[in-house]
C-alpha positions as CSV (number, residue, x, y, z in Angstrom):
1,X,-50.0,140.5,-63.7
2,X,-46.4,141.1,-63.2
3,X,-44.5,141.7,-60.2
4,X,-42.2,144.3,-61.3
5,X,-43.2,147.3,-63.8
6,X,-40.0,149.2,-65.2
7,X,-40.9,152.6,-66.2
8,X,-38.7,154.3,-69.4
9,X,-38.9,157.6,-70.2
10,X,-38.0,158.1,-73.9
11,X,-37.0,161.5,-75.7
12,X,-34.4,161.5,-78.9
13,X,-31.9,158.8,-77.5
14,X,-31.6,156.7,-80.3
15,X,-27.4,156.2,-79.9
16,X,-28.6,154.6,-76.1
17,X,-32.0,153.1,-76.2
18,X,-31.3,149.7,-77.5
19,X,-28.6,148.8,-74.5
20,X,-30.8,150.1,-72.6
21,X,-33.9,148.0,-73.8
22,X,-31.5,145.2,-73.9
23,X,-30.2,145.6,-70.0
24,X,-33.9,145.1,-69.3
25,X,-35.1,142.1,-71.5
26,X,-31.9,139.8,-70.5
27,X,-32.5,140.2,-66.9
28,X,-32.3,137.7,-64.3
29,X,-36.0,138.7,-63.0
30,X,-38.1,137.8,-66.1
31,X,-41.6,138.6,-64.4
32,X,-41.8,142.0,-65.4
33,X,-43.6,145.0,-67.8
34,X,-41.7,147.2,-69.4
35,X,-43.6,150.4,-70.3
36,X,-41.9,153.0,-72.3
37,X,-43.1,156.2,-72.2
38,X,-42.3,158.4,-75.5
39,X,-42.3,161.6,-74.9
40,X,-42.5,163.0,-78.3
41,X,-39.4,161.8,-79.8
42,X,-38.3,163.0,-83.4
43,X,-35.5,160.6,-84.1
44,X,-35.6,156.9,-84.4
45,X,-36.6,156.3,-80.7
46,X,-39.8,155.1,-81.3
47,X,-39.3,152.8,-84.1
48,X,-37.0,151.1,-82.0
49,X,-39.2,150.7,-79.0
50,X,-42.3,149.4,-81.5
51,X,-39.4,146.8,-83.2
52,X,-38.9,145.8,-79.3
53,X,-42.6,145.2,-78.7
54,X,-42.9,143.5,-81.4
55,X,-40.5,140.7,-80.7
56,X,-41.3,140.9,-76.3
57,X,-44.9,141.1,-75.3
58,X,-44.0,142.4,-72.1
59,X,-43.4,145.7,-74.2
60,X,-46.4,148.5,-74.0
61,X,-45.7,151.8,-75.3
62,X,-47.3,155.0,-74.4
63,X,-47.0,158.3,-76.4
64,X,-46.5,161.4,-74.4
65,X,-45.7,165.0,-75.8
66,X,-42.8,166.3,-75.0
67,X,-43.2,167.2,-71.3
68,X,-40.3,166.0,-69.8
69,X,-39.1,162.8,-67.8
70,X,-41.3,163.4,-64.8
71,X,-44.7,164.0,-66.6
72,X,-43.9,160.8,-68.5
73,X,-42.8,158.6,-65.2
74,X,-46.3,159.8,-64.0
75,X,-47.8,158.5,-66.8
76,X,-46.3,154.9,-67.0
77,X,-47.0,154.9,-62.9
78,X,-50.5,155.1,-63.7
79,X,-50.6,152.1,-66.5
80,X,-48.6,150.0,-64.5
81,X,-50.6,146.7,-63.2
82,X,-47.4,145.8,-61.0
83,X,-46.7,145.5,-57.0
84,X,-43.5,147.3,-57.4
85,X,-42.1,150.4,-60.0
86,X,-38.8,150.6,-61.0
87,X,-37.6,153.3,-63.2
88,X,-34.8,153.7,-65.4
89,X,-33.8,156.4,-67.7
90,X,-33.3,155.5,-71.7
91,X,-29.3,156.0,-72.1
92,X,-28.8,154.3,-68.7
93,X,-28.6,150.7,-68.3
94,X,-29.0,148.0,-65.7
95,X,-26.7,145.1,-64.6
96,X,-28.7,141.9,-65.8
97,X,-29.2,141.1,-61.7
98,X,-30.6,144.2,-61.0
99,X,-34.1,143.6,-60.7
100,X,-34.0,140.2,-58.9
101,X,-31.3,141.5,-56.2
102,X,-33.7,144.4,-55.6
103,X,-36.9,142.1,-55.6
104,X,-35.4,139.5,-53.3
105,X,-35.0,141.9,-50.9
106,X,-38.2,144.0,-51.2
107,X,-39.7,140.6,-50.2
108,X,-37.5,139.8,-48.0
109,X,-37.7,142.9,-45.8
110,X,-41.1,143.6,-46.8
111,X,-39.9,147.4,-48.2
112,X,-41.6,150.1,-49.7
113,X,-38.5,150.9,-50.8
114,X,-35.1,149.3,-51.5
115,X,-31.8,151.2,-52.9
116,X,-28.8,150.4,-54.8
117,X,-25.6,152.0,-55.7
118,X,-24.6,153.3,-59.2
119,X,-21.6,154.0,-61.0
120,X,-20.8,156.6,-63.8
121,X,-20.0,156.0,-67.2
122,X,-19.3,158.6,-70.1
123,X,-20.7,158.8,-73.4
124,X,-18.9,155.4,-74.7
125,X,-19.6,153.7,-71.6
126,X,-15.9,153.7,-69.7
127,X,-16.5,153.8,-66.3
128,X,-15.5,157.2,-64.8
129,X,-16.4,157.1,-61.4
130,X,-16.8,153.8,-58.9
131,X,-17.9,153.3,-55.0
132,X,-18.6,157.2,-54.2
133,X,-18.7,156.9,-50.5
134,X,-21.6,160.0,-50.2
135,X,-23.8,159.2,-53.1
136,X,-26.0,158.1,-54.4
137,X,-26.0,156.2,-50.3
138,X,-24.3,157.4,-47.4
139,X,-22.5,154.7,-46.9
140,X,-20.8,155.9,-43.0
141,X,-24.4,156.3,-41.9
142,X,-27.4,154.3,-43.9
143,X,-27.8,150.6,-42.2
144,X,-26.7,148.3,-44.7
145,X,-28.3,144.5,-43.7
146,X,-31.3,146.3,-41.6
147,X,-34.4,148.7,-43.2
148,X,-34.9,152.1,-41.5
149,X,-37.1,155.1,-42.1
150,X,-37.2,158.6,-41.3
151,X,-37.7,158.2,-37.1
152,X,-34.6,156.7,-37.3
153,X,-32.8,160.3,-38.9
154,X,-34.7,163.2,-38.1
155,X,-32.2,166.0,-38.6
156,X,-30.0,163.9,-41.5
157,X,-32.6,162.0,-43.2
158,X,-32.5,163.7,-46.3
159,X,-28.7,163.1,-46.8
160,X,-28.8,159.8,-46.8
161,X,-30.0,158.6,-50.2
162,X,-29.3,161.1,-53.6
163,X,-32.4,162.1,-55.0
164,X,-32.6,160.7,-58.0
165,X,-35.4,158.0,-59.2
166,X,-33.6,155.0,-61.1
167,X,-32.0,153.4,-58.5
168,X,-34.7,152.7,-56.2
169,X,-37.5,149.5,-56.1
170,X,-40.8,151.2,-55.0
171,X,-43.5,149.5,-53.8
172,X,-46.7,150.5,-56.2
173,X,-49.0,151.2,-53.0
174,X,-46.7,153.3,-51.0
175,X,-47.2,155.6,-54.5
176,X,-50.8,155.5,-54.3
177,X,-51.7,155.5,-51.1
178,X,-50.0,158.7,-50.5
179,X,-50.6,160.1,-53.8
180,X,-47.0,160.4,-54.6
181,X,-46.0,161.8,-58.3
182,X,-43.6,163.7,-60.1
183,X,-44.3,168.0,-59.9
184,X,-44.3,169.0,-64.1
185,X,-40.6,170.6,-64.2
186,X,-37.9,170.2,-66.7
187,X,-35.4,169.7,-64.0
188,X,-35.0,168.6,-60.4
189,X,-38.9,167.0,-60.5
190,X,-37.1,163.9,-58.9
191,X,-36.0,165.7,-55.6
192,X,-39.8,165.9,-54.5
193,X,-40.8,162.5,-55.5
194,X,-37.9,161.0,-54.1
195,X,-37.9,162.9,-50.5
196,X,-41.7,162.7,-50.6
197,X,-41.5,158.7,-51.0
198,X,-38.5,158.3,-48.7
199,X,-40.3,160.7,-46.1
200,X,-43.8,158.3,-46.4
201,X,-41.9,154.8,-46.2
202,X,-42.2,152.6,-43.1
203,X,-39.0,150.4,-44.3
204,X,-36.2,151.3,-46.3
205,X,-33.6,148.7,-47.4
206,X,-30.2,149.2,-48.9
207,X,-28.9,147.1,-51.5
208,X,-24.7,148.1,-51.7
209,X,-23.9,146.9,-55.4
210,X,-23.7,148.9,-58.3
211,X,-26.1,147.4,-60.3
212,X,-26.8,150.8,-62.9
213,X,-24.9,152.3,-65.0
214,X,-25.5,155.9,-65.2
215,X,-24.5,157.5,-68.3
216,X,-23.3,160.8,-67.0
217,X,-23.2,164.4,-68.7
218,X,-23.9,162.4,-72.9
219,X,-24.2,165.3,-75.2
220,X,-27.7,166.9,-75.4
221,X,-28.9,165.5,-72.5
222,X,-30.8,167.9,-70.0
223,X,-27.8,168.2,-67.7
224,X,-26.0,170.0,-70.7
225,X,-28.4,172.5,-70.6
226,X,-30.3,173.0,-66.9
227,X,-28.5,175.6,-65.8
228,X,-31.5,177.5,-67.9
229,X,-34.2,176.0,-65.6
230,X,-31.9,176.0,-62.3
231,X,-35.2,177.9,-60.6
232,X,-37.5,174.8,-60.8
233,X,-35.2,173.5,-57.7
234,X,-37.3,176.0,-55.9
235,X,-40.5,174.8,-57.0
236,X,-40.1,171.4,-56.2
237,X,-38.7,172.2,-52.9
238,X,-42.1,174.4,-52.6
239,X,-43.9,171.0,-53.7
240,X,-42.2,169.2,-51.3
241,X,-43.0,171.1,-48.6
242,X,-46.6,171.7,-49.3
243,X,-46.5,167.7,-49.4
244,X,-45.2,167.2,-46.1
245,X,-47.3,169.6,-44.6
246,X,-50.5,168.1,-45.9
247,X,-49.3,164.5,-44.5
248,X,-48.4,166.2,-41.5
249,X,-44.6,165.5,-41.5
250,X,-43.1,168.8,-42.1
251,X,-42.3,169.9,-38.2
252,X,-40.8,166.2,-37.9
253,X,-38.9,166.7,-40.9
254,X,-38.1,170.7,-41.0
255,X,-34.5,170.6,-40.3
256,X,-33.6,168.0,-43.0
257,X,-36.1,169.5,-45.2
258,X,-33.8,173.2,-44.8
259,X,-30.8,171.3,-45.1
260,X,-31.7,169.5,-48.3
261,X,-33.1,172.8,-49.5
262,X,-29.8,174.5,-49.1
263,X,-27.9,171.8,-50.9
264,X,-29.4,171.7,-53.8
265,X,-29.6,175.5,-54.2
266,X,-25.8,174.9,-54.1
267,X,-25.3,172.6,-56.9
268,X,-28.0,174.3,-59.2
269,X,-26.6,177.6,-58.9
270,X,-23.1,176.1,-59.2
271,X,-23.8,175.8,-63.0
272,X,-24.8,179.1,-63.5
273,X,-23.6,181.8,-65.6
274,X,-23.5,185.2,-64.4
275,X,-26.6,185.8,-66.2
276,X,-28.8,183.1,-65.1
277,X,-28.0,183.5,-61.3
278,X,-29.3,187.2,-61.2
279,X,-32.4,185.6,-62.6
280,X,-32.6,182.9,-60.1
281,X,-31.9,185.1,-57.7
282,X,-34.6,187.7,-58.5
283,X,-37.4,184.6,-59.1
284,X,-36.5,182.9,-55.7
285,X,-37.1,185.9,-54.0
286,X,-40.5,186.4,-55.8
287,X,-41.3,183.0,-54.9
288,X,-40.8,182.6,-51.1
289,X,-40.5,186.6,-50.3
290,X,-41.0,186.0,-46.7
291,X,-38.7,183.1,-46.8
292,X,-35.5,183.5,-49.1
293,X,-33.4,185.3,-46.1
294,X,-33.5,181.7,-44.2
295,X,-31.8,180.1,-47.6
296,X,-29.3,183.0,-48.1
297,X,-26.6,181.1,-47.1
298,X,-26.8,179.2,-50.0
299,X,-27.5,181.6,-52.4
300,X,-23.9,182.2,-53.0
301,X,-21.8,184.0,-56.0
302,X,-19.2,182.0,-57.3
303,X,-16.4,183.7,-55.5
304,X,-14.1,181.3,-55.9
305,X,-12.2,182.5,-58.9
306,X,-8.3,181.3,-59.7
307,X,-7.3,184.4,-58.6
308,X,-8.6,183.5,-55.3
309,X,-7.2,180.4,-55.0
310,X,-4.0,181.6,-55.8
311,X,-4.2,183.9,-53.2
312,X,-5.7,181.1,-50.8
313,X,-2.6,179.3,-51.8
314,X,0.0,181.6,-51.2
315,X,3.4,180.3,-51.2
316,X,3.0,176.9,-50.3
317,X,3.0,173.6,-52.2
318,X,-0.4,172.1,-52.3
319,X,-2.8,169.1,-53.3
320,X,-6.2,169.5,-53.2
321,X,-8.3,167.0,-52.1
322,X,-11.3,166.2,-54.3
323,X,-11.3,166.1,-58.3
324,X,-15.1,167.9,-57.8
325,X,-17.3,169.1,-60.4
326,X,-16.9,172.6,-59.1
327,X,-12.6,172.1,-59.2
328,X,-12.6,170.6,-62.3
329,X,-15.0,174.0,-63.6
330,X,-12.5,175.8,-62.3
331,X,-9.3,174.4,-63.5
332,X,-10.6,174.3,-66.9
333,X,-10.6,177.8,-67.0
334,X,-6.6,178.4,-66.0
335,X,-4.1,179.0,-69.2
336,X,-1.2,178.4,-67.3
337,X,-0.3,175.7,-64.7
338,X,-0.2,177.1,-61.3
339,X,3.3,175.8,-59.8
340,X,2.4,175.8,-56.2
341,X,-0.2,173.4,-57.3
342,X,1.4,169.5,-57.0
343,X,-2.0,167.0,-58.0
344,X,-5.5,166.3,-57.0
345,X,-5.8,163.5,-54.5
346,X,-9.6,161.8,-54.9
347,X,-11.0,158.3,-54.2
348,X,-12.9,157.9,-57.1
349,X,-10.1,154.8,-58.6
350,X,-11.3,155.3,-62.0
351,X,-9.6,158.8,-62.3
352,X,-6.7,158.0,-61.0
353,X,-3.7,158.8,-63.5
354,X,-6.0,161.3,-65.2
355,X,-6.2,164.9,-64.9
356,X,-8.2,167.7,-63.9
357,X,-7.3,170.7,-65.8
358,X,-3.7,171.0,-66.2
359,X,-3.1,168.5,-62.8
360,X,-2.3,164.9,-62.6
361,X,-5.1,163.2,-60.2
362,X,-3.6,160.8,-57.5
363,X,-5.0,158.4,-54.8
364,X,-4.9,159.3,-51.2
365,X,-2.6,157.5,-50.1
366,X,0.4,159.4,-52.3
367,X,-0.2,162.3,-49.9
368,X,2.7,159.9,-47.9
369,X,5.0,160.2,-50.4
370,X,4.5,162.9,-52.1
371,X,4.5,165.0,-49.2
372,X,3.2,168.3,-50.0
373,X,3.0,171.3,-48.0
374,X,-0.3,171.2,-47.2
375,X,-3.7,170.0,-48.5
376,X,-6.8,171.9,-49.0
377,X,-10.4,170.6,-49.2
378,X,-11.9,171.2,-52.7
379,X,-14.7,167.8,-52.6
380,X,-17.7,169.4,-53.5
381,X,-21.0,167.6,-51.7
382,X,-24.7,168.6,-51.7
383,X,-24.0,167.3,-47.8
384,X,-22.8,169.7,-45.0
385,X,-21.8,167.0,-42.8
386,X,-19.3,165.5,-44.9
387,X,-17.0,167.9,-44.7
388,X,-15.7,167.6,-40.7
389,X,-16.2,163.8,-41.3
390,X,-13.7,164.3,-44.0
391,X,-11.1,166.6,-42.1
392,X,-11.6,164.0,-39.1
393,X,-10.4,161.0,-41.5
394,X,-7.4,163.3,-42.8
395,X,-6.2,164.4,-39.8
396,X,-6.2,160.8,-38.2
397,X,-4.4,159.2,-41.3
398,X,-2.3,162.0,-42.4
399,X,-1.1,163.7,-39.3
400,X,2.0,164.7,-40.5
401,X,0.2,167.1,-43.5
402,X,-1.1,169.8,-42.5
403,X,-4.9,170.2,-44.0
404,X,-5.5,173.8,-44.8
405,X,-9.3,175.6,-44.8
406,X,-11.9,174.1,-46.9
407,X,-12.1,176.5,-49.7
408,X,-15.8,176.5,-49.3
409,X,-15.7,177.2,-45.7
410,X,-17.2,180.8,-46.6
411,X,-20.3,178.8,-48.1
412,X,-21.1,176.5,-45.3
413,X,-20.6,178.6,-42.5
């Protein structure tokens, strides 16, 4: 038997799948299984995977049909003979020490779960962003060389670790013995398994490297598209709940749970067109119709238009700080360049010197020369909390610049 099962979800990735395969079979950590689930491919995936069996025995392949990533994790969870389940999707890949830096300390700390820290790359594998301070670990808050669990962070538990699957060591019995798997949605099925296994963990351990690369927004991949599906957010925040109640941790947990709830109706809805947030809106409500007033909050419009910031603006000259997914949306949308806007300030070094719509993007600390009038918030987090953290840290190293309201102070408040 192995000591580490890696779990791959396959679908149509042909461009990726062999750097992925290959970030797997030249690891450090050679005591492992590697169990690719196909999930009903049509291209050349699965020709590749057999080609890869047949040269490695610790190749097994299962055949799925077509029922997304989550219903195929479930099924390589239940072939796998290992103590611990790592999970990786097929255009991502892993640094070659992933698995023994992860194991080490699984031991080590004897963890159900340990966690390590990504970094984006695009479609040709340039690294686009590096060393996110809020994801996918809250760095200011998650112990680093000590394990924790959720007694440790009632009310902010659920903002400490991004909810997503591949970047996490689980131990195969803290799966079972909770009866922990993925709900069968297109989308978001990873924010229930993760919070579920996070919420049911006696030790937690951090592991601060970037050991994956995470191939972020390819072509055809399901984030091109899940705005269409931004509803099954709400059913696996349903699934979650109904877990927590049934293990009897949802009155510990409530207030993270609502927070976390709230987030992610944020981002989901973010991506929406016009169209497909009256429909989310309408379904939510049908789903939780005693419920959906406590979320309302987050059920926001997209009010921020660039007519509004322009107006939020007035006549002084800015920077915002935070190239974010919902700014760079935005921007994309102006013809013409706004001249009261200066730059974008954003830590994320790789996009430094690069632009966001039709603005240069600058490090932090060129708000001291540059000098602009005033600065407005525009980072764009699933977590609440960051943003007086954030105004604190401005305030105390740029005293002299004034920091105008978050344009999403509307949203959060």
């Amino acid at each position: 038997m192995s000591r580490v099962s890696v779990i791959i979800p396959v679908y149509n990735v042909e461009k990726y799948l062999r750097e992925c395969l290959d970030s797997v079979v030249n690891q450090t950590f050679s005591d492992i299984e590697i169990i690719c689930v196909d999930d009903g491919s049509d291209d050349n995936s699965l020709k590749i995977l057999e080609e890869y069996r047949n040269k490695d025995s610790r190749f097994k392949i299962i055949k799925g049909s077509h029922q997304g990533a989550g219903t195929a994790r479930n099924l390589g969870i239940k072939s796998a003979k290992s103590d611990y389940i790592l999970f990786l999707d097929s255009d991502d890949y892993f640094e070659p020490v992933l698995i023994e830096e992860l194991y080490i300390r699984a031991e080590k700390h004897n963890a159900d779960l340990v966690v390590c820290s990504y970094r984006k790359v695009d479609n040709e594998g340039n690294i686009t962003e590096s060393r996110n301070p809020n994801s996918p670990v809250r760095l200011d808050k998650t112990p680093l060389e000590k394990s924790f669990n959720r007694h440790d962070f009632k009310e902010d538990f659920f903002e400490l670790l991004t909810p997503v699957p591949w970047n996490k060591l689980y131990r195969k019995s803290l799966l079972e013995n909770n009866g922990i798997e993925f709900p069968p949605l297109r989308i978001c099925e990873d924010v229930a398994f993760v919070y579920e296994s996070i919420a049911c963990a006696d030790r937690i351990t951090v592991c601060d490297k970037e050991l994956i690369n995470y191939r972020y927004n390819r072509p055809q991949s399901m984030a091109d598209y899940r705005s269409k599906y931004a509803i099954d957010i709400v059913h696996s925040c349903i699934a979650l709940k109904k877990f927590l109640q049934n293990a009897g941790l949802y009155d510990e947990l409530q207030t993270t749970f609502i927070k976390a709830f709230k987030n992610h109706i944020r981002w989901e809805i973010a991506q929406c067109s016009d169209s497909e947030y009256n429909s989310f809106l309408t379904e939510f409500k049908s789903l939780m119709p005693d419920e959906w007033v406590l979320y309302e909050s987050a059920l926001r419009k997209d009010y921020i238009t660039l007519d509004y910031i322009k107006d939020f603006i007035g006549d002084k000259k800015i920077m915002f700080w935070g190239a974010s997914f919902f700014l760079q949306k935005l921007l994309a949308k102006e013809k013409n360049k706004n001249s009261n806007i200066i730059g974008i300030v954003d830590k994320n070094v790789s996009s430094w010197g690069k632009t966001c719509g039709n603005y240069k993007i600058f490090p932090p600390e060129s708000l001291k020369t540059i000098k602009p009038d005033g600065v407005v918030m525009s980072v764009w987090s699933n977590y609440e909390s960051v943003y007086p953290e954030l105004k604190k840290e401005f305030s105390e190293k740029y005293p002299d610049i004034e920091l105008m309201p978050n344009i999403f102070e509307k949203e959060i408040h």
